[in-house]
N, C-alpha and C positions, 0 to 999 in steps of 0.2 A: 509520432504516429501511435506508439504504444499509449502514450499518456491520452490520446483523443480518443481510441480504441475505448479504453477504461470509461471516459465519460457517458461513452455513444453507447456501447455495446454493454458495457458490464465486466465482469473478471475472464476475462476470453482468456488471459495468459496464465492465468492457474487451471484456466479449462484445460487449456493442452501442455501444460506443463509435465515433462517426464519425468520428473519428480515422482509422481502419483501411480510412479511403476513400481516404483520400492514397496510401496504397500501392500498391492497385490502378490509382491514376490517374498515380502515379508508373514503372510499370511500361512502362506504354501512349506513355510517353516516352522510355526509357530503361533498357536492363539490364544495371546496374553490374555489375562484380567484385569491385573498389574492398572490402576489409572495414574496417569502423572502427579507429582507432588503436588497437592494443593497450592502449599505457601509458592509454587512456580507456574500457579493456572492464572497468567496475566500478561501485559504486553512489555514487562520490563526488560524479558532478554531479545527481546524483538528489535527497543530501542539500542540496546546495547550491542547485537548481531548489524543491526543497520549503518548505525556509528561504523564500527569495526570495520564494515563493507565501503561503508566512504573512506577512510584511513587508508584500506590498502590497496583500492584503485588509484588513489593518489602516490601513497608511497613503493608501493611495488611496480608502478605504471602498467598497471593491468589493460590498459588499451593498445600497447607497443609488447606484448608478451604471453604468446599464444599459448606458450608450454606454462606458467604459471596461472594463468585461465584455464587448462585444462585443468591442473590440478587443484583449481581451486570447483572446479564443478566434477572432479571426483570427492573431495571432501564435502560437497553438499549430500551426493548419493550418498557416501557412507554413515553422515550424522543421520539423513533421512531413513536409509534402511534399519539402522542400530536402536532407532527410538521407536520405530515401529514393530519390530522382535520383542522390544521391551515394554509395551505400552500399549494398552486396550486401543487408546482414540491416537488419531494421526496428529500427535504431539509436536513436530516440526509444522507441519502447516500451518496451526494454529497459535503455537505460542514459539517459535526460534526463527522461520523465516525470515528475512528480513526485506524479500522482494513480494513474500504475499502480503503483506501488513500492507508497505505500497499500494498494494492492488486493492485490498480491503476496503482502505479507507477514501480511495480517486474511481475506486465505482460503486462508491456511497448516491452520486448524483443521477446512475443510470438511468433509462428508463426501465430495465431488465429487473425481475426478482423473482426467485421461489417462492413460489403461495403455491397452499391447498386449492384446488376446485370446488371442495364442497367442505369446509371445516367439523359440520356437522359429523360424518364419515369416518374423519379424526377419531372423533369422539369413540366409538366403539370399536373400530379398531382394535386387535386383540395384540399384534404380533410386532405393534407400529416399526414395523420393518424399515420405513424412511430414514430412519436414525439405528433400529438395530440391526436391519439387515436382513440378508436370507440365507446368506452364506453360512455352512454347519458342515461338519465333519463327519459327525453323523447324520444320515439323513432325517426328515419330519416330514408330517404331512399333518396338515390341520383344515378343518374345514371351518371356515368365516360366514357367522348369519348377516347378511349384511340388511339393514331396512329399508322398503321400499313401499313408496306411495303407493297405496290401493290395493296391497300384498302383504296383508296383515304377517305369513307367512315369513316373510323376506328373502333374499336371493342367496343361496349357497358358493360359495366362495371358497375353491380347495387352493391351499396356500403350500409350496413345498419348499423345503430346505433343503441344499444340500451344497458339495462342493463346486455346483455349475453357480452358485446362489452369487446375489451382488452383497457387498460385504457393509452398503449403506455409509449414513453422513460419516465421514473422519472426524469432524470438525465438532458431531455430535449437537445438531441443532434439528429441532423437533419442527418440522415442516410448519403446521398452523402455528408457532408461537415466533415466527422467525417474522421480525419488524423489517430488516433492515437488511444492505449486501456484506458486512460484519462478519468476517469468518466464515464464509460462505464463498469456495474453490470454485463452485458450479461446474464443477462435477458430473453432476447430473446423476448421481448412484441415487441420491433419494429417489427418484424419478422410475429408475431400473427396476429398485425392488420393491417397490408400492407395488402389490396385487391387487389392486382395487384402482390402477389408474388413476389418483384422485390426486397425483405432483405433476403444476405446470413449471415453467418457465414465462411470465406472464407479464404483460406490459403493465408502466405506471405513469404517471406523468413525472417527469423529467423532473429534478431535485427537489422532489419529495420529501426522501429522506433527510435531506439537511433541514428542513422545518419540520418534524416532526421528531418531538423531546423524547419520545419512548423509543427510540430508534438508538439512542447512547446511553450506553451504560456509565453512570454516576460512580467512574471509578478516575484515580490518578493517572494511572497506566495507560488508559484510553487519552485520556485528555492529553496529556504528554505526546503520547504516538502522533496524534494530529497537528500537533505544534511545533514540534520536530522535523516534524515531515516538510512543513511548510518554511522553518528556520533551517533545516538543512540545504534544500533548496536553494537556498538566498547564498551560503555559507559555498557551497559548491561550486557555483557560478563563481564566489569570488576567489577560487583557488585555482581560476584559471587567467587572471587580468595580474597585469605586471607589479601591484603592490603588494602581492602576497607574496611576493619573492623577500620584500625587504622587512615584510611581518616573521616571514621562517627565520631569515637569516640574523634578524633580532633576536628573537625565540630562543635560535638555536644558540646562538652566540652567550645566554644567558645562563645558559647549563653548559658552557664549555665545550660545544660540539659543533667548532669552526678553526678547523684546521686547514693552513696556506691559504685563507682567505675565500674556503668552501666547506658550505654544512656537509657533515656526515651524515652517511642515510642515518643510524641513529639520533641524530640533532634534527630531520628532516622528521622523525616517526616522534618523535616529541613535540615539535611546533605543532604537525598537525593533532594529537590527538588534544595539545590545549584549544587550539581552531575549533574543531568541532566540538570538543569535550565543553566548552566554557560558551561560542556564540551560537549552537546551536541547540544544546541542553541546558545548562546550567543557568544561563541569562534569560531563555523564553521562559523556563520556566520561573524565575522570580517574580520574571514581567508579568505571566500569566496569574499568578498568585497577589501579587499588587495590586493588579488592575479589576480583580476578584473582590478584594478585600476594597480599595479605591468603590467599587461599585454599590457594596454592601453599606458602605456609610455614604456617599450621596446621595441613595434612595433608599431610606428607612421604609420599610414596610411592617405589620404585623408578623408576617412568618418569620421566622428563624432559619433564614436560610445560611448556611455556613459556605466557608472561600470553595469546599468542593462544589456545592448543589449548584452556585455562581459559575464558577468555572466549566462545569459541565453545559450549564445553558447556552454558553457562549461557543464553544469548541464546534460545534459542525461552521462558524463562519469562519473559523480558518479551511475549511476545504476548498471553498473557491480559490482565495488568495493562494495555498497553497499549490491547487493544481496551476492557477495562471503561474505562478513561479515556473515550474517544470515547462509547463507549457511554452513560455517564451525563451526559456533557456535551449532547449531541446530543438526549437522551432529554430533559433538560429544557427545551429550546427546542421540540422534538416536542411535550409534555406540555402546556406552558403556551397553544400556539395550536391542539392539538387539532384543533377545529372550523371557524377561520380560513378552510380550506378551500369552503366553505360562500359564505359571502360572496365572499372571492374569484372563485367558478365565477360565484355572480350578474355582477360586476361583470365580466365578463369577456363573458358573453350579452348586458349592459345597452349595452356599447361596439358591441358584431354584430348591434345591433336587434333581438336575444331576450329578449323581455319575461317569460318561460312563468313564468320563478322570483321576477318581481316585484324589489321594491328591493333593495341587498344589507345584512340586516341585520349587522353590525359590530357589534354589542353579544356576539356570538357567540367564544368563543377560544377556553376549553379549562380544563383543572385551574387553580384557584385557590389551592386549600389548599397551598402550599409544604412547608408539613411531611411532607405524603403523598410529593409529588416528591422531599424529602431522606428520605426513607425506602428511597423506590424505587433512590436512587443511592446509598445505603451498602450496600444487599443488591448491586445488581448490583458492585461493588467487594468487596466480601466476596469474593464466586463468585467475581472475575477474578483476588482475589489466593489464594484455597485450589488455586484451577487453577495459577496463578505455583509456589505452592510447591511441588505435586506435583511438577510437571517441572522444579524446580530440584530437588527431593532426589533424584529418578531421574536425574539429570545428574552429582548427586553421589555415589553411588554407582556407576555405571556407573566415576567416574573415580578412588574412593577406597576403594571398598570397605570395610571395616571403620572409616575414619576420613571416613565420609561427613557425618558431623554440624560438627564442625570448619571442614572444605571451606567444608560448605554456609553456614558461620554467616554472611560476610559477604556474600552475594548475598542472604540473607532478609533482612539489615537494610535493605539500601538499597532491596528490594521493600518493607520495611515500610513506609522512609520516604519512598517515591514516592507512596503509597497513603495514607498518612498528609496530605499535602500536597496532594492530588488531594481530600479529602475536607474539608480544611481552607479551599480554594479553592471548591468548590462549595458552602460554610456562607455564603458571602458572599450579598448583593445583589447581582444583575445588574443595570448601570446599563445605560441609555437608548445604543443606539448614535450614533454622531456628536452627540453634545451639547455636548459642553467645546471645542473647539479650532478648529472650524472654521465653527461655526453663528451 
């Protein structure tokens, strides 16, 4: 539902994320100037925070362990609070999260975006509060000529600051230059402290942004983020089917951490960070640089385009692929407890002395017939990868012109064979979580 939410809607879950309390309560302490380190304004600790986040939902079994989930979303508030005491812009949203990155990059496709109303308006603009805010300690007051047709004059505009004021983008993205849903919480604060009313929330047609090259930033980090996302994915699904039991206990066995004929959680937190560390990072990214470089010598062209400017062209056609990934993963845990719902709500009024729904029946979950659910998830995979290949052949063209098929041939293969792997992982059994290692 979250990951359909993202497509449909846009970044709804960083909208109402509580996270975005810290800021505010950070302000009311302190108002840094301080900007985050340059050499750390990128998506590398993002990838590395997201890794970390699949490792210790797996190895801590953060689904069976409510009090380590607590303390794992008090240690979000505190990193979130800490770096905003210390830092002009909302430095965990943008460059440490590792669930807004998520959202970043799967409500790339929205129909939803921040635009200016009248870009012109931008332009003079004095105080462009959308990004600096209104929020002041001291208070201001300014008055804005703003231009209007047939009002040589123009329209006076008193603009005030002070501590009621909204404190504008975290993310630090200037309304009219903003392409894309890219770091972009939607929030809504641009929106608040525009005094000229000229920040919508505004419809586009539906994945847009994945055909449109100015929309990605021509950087490693970015490109990685996307590929990851879509290879973690794959990587996660397969950490729940019965051969990764004899892939850990390999792993673990290899570094001496299989004792009585069972891995140690340390033998356990070693197999997986190779898992992830190696088939969701390390290998996309070869792949991705091969198949870059693969592309650049099958279609010689005049330009000088290097394995980045390649790589970049390509990278918004993993977002389909990699939302069907989630999507069919996600779908089938949705599918199978359906109803769950149900009993749950009993058991929840039966704890608060609300008897109105009676006992909670648990006989109650959801689709049975598996065949249906692996029906449902090769259609939605089908869809994610015909969308993958559009905007991989409109990527190749845009960069090859006449020898766009060439180009294109090794970024389809390794779509196939992501897709192929993702379908071949969800054919399995889903075993019982927490049952082998530590039960």
């Amino acid at each position: 539902v979250v990951v359909i939410a993202l497509l449909l809607f846009g970044n709804l879950i960083c909208m109402s994320c509580p996270f975005t309390l810290t800021r505010s309560l950070g302000r009311r302490f302190a108002s840094p100037k301080r900007r985050f380190p340059r050499v750390l304004r990128s998506k590398w600790i993002a990838i590395a925070t997201l890794i970390a986040l699949f490792i210790a939902y797996e190895w801590l079994n953060l689904w069976a362990s409510p009090w380590l989930t607590a303390w794992l979303i008090v240690g979000y508030f505190a990193a979130s609070f800490i770096l905003e005491l210390l830092f002009a812009e909302s430095a965990f949203c943008k460059y440490v999260c590792p669930l807004g990155s998520f959202n970043f990059a799967y409500s790339s496709g929205a129909p939803l975006m921040i635009e200016a109303k009248d870009p012109e308006l931008c332009k003079v603009c004095v105080g462009k509060e959308c990004v600096n805010g209104s929020f002041a300690l001291t208070p201001l007051i300014r008055v804005d000529t703003i231009p209007v047709a047939g009002r040589p004059e123009g329209r006076q505009v008193q603009v005030t600051h002070n501590r009621a004021g909204v404190l504008g983008c975290g993310t630090e993205l200037f309304v009219p230059q903003i392409r894309s849903n890219l770091d972009c919480t939607l929030c809504l604060d641009c929106a608040r402290a525009c005094p000229h009313d000229n920040v919508a929330l505004a419809a586009r047609r539906p994945f847009r942004q994945w055909f449109d090259p100015a929309a990605w930033p021509k950087r490693w980090d970015v490109i990685l983020l996307i590929v990851v996302l879509a290879s973690a994915g794959i990587v996660n699904a397969f950490g729940m089917i019965p051969p990764v039991y004899e892939v850990i206990g390999r792993l673990a066995s290899a570094f001496g951490q299989v004792e009585n004929g069972v891995v140690t959680p340390w033998g356990e937190a070693i197999a997986l960070l190779l898992l992830f560390g190696v088939l969701a990072v390390v290998l996309p990214a070869l792949l991705v640089k091969g198949a870059a470089r693969l592309s650049r010598t099958l279609a010689p062209t005049k330009f000088t385009y290097t394995d980045r400017d390649v790589a970049a062209a390509f990278t918004p056609a993993f977002v389909p692929l990699g939302l069907a990934v989630w999507i069919a993963h996600y779908g089938f845990h949705f599918l199978i407890g359906l109803f769950t719902i149900v009993p749950a709500v009993q058991t929840f009024l039966l704890d608060h002395g609300i008897t109105a729904l009676g006992e909670p029946n648990w006989s109650l979950s959801g689709l049975t017939d598996t065949g249906v659910i692996g029906v449902v998830q090769v259609v939605v995979m089908v869809g994610g990868m015909a969308l993958s290949l559009l905007v991989a052949e409109r990527s190749a063209f845009r960069l090859y012109k006449r020898k766009a098929m060439p180009g294109l041939l090794p970024f389809a293969l390794l779509l196939l064979a992501m897709m192929l792997l993702a379908l071949l992982t969800f054919s399995q059994p889903m075993e019982m979580r927490g049952t082998v290692f530590f039960d």
